[in-house]
N, C-alpha and C positions, 0 to 999 in steps of 0.2 A: 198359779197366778189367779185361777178365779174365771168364776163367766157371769153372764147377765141371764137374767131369770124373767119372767113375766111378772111383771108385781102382782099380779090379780092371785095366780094359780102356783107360779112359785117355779116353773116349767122352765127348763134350760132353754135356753134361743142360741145364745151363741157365745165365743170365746172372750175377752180383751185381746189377743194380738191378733185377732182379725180384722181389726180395728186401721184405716188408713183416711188419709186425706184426699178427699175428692173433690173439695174446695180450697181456695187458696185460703180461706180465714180455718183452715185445722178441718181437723176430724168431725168436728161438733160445728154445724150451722144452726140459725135459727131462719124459719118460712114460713113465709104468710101466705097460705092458701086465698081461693078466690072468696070463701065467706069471713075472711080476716082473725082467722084463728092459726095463732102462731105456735109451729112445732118445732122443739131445737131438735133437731135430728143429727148420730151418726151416722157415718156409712161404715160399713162394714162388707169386706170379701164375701164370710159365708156366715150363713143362719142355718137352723135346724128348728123343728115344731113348728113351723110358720106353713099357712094354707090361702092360697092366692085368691083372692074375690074378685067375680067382674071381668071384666077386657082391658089388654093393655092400653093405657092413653100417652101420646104425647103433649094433648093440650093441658095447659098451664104447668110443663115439667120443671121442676127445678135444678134441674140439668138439661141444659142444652145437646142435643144426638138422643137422650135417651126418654123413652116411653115408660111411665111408671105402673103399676100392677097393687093394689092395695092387699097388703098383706096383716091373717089374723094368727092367732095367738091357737093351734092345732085342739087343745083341751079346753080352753074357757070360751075362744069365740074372742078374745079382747084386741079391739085393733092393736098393734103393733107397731104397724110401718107401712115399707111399701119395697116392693123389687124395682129395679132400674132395669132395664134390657136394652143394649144399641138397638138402636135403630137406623145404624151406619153400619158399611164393613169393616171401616178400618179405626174402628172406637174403641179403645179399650181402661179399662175391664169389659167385657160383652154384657156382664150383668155386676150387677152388685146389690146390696140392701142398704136402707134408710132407714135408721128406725128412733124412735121415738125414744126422747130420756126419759118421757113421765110414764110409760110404758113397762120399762125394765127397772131390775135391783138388781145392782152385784154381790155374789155370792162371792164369798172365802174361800182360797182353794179347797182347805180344810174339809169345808161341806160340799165339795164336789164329788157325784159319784157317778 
């Protein structure tokens, strides 16, 4: 089926069927952060090559329960996304990622190794 790759470095991140809705408008939202720069973001179960920046925040989450974590790109340094983590006991997923479509390409199964 294929995964998503970092655009910059070309670096595997993560699958498509990891791929779920944690919005009601689908799998792909679009957010406007607080200096009004708008990121369509998936969520997705799990990532891989991604390296967490910073402290978790809950303020301006775009999810309600959970505190986000800015996450980069392990080999380039290239923002990404972000981690979600409850910040509840009984939330679930406990965590998940958001990540950025201008961030990522999908690769071909084909070229997957």
């Amino acid at each position: 089926m294929g995964f998503l790759a970092c655009r910059r470095c070309q670096r595997k991140i993560c699958h498509h069927e990891q791929l779920f809705h944690m919005s009601s408008e689908g799998p792909v939202s679009a957010f406007v952060n607080p200096g009004g720069v708008v990121h369509e973001t998936a969520t997705f179960y799990r990532a891989t090559n991604l390296r967490l920046v910073g402290v978790m925040s809950e303020e301006y989450s775009w999810f309600p329960g959970y505190a986000w974590t800015i996450a980069v790109c392990t080999h380039c340094q290239e923002h990404i996304g972000w981690r979600f983590s409850s910040v509840k006991a009984d939330t679930v997923p406990k965590h998940f990622w958001g990540l950025s479509r201008d961030a990522l390409r999908s690769v071909m199964a084909a070229d997957d190794d």
